[in-house]
mmCIF file of the N, C-alpha and C atoms, coordinates in Angstrom:
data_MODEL
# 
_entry.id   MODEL 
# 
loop_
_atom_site.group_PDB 
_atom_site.id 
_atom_site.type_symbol 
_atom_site.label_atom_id 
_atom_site.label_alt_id 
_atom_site.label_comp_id 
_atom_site.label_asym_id 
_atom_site.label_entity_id 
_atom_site.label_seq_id 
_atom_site.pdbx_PDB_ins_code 
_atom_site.Cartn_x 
_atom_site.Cartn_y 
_atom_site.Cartn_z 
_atom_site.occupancy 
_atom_site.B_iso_or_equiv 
_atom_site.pdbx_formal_charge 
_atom_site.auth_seq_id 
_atom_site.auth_comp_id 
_atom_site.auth_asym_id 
_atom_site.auth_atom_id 
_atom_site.pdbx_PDB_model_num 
ATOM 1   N N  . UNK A 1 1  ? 35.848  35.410  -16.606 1.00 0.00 ? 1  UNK A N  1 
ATOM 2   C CA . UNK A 1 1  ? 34.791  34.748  -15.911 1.00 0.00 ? 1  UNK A CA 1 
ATOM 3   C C  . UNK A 1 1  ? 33.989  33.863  -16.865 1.00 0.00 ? 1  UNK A C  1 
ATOM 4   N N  . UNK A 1 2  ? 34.091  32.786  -16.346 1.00 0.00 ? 2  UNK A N  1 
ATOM 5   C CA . UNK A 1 2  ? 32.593  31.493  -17.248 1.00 0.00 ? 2  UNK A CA 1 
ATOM 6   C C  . UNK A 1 2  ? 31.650  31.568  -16.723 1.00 0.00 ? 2  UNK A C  1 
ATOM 7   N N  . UNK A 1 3  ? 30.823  31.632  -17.692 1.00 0.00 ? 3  UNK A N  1 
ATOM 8   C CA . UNK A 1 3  ? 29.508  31.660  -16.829 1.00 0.00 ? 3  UNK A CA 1 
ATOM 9   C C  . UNK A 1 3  ? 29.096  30.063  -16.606 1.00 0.00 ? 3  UNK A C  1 
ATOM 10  N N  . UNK A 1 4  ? 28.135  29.870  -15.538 1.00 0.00 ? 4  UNK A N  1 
ATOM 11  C CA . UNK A 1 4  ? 27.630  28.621  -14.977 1.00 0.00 ? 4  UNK A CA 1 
ATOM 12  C C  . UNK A 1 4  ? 26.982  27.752  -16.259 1.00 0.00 ? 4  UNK A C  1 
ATOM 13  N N  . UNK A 1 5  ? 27.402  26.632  -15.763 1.00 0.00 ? 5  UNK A N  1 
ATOM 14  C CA . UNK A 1 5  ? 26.134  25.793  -17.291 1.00 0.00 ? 5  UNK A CA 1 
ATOM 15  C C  . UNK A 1 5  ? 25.034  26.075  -16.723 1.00 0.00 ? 5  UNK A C  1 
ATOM 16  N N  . UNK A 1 6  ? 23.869  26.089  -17.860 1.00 0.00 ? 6  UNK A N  1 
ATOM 17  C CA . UNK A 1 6  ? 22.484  26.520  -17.015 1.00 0.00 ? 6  UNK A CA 1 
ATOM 18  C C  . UNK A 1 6  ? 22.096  25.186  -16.674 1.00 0.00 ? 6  UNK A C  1 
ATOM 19  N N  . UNK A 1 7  ? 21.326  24.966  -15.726 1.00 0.00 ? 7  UNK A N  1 
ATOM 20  C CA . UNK A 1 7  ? 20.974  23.859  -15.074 1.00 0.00 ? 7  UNK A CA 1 
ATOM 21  C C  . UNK A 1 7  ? 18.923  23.921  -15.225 1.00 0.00 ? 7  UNK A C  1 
ATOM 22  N N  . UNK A 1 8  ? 18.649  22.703  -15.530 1.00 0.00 ? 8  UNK A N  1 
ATOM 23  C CA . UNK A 1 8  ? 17.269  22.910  -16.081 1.00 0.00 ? 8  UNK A CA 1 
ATOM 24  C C  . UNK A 1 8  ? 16.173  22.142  -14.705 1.00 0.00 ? 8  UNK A C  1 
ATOM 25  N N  . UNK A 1 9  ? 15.458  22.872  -14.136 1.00 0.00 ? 9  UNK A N  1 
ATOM 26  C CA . UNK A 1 9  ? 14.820  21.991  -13.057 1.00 0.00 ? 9  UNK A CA 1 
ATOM 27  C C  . UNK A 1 9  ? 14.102  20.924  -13.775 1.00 0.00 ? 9  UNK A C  1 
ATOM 28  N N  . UNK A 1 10 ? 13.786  20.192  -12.631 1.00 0.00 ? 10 UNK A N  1 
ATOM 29  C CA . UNK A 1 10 ? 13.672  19.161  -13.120 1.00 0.00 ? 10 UNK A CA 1 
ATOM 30  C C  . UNK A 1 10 ? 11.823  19.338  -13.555 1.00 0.00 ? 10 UNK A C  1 
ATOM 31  N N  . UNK A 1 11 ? 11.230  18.646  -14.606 1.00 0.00 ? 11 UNK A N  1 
ATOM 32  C CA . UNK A 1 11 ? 9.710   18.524  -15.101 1.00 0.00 ? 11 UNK A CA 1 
ATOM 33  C C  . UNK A 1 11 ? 8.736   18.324  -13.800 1.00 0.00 ? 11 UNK A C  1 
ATOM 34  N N  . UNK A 1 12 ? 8.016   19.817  -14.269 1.00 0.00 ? 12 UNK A N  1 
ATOM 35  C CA . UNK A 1 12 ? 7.195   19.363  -13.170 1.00 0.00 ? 12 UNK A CA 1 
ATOM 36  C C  . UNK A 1 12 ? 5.954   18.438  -12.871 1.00 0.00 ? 12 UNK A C  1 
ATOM 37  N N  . UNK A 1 13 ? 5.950   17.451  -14.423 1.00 0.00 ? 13 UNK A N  1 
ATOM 38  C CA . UNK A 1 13 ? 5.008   16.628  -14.137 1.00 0.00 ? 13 UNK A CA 1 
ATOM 39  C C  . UNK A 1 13 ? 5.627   15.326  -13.509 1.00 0.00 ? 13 UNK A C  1 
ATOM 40  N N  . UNK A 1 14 ? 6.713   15.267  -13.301 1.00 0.00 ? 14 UNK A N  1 
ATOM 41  C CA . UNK A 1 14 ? 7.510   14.351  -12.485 1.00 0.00 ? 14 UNK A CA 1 
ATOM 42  C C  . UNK A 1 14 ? 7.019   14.839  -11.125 1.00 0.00 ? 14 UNK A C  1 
ATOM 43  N N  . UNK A 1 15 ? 7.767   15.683  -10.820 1.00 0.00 ? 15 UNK A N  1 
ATOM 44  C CA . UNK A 1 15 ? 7.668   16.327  -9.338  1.00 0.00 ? 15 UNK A CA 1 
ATOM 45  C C  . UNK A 1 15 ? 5.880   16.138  -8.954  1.00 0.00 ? 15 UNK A C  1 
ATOM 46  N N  . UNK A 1 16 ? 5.185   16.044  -9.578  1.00 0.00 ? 16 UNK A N  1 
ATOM 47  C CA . UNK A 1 16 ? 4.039   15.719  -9.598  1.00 0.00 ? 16 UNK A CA 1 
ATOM 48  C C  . UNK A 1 16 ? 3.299   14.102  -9.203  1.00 0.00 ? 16 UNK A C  1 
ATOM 49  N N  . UNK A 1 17 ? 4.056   13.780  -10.149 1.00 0.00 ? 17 UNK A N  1 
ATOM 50  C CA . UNK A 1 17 ? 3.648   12.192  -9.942  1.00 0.00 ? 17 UNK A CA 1 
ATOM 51  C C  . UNK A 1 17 ? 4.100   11.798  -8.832  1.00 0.00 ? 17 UNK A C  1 
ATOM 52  N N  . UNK A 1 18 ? 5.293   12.204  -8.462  1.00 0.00 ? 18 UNK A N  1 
ATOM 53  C CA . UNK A 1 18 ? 5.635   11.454  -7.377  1.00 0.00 ? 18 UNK A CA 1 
ATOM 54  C C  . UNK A 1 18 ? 5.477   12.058  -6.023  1.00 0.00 ? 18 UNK A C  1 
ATOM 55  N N  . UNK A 1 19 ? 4.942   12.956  -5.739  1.00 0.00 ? 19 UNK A N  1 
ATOM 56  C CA . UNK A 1 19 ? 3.888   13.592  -4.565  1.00 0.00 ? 19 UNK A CA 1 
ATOM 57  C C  . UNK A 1 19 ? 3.121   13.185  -4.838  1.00 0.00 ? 19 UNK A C  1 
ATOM 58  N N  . UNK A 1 20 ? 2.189   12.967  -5.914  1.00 0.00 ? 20 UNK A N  1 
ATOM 59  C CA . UNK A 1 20 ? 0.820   12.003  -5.607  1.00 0.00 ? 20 UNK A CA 1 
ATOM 60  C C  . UNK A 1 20 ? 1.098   10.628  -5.005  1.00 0.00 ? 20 UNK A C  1 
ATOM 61  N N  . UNK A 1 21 ? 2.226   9.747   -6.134  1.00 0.00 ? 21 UNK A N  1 
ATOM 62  C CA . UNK A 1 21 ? 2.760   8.426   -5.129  1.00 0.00 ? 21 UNK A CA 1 
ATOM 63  C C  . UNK A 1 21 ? 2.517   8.432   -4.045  1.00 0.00 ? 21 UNK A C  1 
ATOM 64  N N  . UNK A 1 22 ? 3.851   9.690   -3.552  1.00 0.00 ? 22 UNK A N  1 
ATOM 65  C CA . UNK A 1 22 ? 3.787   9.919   -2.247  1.00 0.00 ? 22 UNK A CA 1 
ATOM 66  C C  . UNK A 1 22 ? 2.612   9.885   -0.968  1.00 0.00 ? 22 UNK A C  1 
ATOM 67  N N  . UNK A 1 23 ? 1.256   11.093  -1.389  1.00 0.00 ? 23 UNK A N  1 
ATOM 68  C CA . UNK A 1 23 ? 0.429   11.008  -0.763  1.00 0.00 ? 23 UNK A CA 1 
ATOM 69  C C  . UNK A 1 23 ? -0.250  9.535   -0.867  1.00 0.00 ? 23 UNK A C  1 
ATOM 70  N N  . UNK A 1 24 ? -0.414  8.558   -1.925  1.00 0.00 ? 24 UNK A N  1 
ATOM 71  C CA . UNK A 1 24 ? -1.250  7.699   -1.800  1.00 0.00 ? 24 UNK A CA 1 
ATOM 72  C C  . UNK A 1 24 ? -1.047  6.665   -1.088  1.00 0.00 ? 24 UNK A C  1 
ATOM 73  N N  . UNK A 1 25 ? 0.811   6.541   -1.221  1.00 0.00 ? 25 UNK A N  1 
ATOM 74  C CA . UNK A 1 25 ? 1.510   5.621   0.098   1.00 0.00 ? 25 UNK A CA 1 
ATOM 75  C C  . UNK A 1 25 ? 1.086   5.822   1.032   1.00 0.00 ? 25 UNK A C  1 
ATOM 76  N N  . UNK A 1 26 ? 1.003   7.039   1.814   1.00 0.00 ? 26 UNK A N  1 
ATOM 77  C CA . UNK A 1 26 ? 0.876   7.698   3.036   1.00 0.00 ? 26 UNK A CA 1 
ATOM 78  C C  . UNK A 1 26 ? -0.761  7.368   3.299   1.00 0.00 ? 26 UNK A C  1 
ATOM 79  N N  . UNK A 1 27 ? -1.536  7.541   2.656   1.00 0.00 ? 27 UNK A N  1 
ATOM 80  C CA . UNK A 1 27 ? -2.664  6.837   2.865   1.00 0.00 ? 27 UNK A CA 1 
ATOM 81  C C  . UNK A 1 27 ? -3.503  5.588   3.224   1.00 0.00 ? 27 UNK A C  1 
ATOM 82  N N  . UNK A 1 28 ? -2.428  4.938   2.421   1.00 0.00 ? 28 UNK A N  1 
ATOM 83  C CA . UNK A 1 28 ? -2.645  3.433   2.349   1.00 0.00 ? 28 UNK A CA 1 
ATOM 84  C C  . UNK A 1 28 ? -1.887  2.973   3.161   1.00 0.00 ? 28 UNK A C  1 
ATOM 85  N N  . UNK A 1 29 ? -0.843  3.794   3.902   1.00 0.00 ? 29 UNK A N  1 
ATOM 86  C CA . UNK A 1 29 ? -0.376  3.329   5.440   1.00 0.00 ? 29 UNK A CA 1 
ATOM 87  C C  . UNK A 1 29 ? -1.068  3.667   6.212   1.00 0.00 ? 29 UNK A C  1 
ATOM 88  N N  . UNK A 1 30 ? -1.279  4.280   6.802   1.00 0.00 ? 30 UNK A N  1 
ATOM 89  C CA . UNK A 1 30 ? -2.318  5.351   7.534   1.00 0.00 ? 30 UNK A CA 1 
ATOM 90  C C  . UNK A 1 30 ? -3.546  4.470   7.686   1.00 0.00 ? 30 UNK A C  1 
ATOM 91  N N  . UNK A 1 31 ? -4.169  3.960   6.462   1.00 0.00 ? 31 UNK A N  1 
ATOM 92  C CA . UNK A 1 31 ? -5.570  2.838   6.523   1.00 0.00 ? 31 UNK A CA 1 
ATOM 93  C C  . UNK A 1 31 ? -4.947  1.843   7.028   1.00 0.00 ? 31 UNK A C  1 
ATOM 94  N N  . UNK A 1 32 ? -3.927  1.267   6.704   1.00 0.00 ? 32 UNK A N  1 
ATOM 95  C CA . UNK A 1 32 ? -3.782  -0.261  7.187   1.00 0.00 ? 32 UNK A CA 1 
ATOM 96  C C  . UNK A 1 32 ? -3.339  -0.324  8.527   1.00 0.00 ? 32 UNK A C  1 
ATOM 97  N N  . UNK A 1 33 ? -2.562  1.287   9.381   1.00 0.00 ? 33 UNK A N  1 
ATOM 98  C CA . UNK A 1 33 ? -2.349  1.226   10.545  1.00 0.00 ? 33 UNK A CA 1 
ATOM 99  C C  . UNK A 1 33 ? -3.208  1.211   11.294  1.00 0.00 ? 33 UNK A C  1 
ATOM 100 N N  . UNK A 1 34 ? -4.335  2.158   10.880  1.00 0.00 ? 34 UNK A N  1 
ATOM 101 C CA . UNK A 1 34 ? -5.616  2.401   11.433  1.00 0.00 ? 34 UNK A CA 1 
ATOM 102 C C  . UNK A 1 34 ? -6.588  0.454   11.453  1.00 0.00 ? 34 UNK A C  1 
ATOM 103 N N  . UNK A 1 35 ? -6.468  0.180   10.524  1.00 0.00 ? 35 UNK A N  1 
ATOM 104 C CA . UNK A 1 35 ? -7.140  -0.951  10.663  1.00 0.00 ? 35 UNK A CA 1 
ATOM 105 C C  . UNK A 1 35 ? -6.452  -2.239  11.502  1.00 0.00 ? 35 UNK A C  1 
ATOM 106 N N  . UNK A 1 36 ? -5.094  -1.800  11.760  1.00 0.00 ? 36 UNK A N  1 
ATOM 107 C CA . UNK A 1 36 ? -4.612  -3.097  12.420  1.00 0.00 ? 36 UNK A CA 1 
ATOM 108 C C  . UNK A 1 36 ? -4.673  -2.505  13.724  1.00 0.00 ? 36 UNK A C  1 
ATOM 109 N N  . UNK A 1 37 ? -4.569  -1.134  14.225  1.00 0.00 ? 37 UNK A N  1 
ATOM 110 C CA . UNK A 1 37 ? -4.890  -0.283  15.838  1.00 0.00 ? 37 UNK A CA 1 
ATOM 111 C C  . UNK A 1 37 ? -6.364  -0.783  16.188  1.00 0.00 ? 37 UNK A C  1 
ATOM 112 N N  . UNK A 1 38 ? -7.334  -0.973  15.329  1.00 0.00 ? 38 UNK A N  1 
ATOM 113 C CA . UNK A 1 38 ? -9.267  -1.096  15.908  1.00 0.00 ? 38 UNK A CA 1 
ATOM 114 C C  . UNK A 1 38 ? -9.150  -1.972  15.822  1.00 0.00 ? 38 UNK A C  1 
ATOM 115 N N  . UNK A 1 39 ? -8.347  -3.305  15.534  1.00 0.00 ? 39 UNK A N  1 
ATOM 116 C CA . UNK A 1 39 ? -8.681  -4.725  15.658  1.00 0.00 ? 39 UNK A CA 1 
ATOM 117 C C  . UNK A 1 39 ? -8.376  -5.573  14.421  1.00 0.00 ? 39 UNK A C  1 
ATOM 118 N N  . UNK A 1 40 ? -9.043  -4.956  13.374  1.00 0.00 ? 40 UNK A N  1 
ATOM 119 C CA . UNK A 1 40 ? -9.073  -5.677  11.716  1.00 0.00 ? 40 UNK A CA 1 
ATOM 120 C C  . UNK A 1 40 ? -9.791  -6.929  12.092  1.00 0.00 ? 40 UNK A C  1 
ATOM 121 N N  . UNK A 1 41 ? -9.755  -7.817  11.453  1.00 0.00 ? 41 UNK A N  1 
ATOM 122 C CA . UNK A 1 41 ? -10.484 -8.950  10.850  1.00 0.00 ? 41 UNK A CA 1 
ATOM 123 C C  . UNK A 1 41 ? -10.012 -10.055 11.836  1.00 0.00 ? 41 UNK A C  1 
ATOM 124 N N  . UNK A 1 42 ? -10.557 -10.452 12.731  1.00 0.00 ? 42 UNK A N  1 
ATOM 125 C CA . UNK A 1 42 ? -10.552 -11.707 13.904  1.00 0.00 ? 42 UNK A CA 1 
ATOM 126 C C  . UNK A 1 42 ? -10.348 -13.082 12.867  1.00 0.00 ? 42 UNK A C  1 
ATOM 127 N N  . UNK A 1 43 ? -11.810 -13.323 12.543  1.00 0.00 ? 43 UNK A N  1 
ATOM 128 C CA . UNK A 1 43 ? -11.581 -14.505 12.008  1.00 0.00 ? 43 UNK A CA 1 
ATOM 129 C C  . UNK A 1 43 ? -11.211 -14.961 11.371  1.00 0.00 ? 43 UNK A C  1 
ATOM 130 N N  . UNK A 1 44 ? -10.390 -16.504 11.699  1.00 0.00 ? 44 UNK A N  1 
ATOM 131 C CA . UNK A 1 44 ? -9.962  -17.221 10.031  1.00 0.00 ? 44 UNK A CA 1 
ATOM 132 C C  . UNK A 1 44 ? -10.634 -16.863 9.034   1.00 0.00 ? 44 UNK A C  1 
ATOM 133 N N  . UNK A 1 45 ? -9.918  -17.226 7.960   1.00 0.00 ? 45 UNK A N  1 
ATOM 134 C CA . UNK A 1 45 ? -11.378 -17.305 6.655   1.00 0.00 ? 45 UNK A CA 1 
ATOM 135 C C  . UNK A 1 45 ? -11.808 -18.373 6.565   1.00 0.00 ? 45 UNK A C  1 
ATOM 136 N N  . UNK A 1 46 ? -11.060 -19.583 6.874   1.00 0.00 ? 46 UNK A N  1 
ATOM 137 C CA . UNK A 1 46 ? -11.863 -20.493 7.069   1.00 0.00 ? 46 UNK A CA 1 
ATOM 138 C C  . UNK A 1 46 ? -11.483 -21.427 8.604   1.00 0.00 ? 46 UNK A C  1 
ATOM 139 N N  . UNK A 1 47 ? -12.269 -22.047 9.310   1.00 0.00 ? 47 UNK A N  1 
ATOM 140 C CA . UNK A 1 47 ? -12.294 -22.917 10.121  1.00 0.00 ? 47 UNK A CA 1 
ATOM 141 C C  . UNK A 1 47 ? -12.665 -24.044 9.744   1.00 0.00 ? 47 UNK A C  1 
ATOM 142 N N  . UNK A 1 48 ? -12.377 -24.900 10.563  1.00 0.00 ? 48 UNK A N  1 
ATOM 143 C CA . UNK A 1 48 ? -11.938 -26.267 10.508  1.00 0.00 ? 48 UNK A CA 1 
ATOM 144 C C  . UNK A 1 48 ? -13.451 -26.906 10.197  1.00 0.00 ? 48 UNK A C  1 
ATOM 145 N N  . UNK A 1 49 ? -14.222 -26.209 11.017  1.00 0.00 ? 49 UNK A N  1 
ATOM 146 C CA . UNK A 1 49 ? -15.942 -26.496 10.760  1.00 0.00 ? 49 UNK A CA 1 
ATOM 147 C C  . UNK A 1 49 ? -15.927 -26.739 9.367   1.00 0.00 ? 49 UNK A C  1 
ATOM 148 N N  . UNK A 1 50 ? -15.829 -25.545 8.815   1.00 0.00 ? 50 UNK A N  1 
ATOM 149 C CA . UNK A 1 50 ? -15.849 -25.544 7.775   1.00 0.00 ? 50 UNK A CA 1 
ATOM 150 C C  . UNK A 1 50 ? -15.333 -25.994 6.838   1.00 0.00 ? 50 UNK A C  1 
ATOM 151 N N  . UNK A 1 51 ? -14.458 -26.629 6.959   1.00 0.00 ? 51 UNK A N  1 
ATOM 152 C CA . UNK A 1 51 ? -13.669 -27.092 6.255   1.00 0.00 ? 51 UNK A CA 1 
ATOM 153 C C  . UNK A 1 51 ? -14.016 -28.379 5.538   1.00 0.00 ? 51 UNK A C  1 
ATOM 154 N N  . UNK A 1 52 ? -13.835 -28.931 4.084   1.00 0.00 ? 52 UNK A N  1 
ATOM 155 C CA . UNK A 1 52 ? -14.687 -29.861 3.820   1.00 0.00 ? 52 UNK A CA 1 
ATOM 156 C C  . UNK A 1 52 ? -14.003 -31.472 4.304   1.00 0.00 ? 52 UNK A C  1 
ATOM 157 N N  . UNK A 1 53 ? -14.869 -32.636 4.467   1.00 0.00 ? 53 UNK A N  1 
ATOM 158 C CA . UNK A 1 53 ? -14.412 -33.699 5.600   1.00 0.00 ? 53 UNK A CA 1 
ATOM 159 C C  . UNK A 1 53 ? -13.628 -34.635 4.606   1.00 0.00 ? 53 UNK A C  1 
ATOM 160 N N  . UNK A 1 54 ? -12.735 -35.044 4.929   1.00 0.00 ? 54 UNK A N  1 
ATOM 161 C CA . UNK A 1 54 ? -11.850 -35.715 3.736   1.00 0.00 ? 54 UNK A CA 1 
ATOM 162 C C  . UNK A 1 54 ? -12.944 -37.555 4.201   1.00 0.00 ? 54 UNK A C  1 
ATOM 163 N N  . UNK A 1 55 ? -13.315 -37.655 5.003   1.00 0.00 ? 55 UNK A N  1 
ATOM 164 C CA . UNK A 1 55 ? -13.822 -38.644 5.739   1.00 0.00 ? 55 UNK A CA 1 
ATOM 165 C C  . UNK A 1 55 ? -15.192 -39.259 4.684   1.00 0.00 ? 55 UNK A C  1 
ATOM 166 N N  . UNK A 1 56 ? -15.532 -38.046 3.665   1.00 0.00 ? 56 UNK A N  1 
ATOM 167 C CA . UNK A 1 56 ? -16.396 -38.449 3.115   1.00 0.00 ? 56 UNK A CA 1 
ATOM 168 C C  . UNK A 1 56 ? -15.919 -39.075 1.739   1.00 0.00 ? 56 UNK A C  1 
ATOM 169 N N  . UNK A 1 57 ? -14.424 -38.639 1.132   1.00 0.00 ? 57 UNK A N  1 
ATOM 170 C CA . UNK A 1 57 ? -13.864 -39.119 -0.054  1.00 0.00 ? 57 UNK A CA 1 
ATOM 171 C C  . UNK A 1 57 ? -13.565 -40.314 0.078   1.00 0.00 ? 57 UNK A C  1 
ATOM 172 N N  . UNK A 1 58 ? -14.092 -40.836 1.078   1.00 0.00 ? 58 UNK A N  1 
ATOM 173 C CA . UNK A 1 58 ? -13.582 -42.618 0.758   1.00 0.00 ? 58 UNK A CA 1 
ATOM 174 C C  . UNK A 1 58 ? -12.224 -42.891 0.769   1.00 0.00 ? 58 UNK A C  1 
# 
């Protein structure tokens, strides 16, 4: 009988980092779904009002 190669789990400050990733993705989807479901931001940023008049550059 051979015995098994030992097999080393993997670091758990890996397994770490990337559940935090994880949760912060999940967050930052979660906000941007939430903000595009209540409406988010209507207005242009800018309108035409606003906009400066080429009429004055001669």
């Amino acid at each position: 009988m051979t015995p098994e190669p030992h097999r080393r789990p993997p670091a758990p400050d890996r397994d770490r980092r990337t559940t935090v990733f994880a949760a912060l993705l999940l967050a930052a989807s979660a906000a941007t779904l939430a903000y595009v479901l209540l409406g988010g931001h209507h207005d242009p940023l800018e309108t035409p009002d606003d906009a400066p008049s080429t009429a004055a550059w001669g």
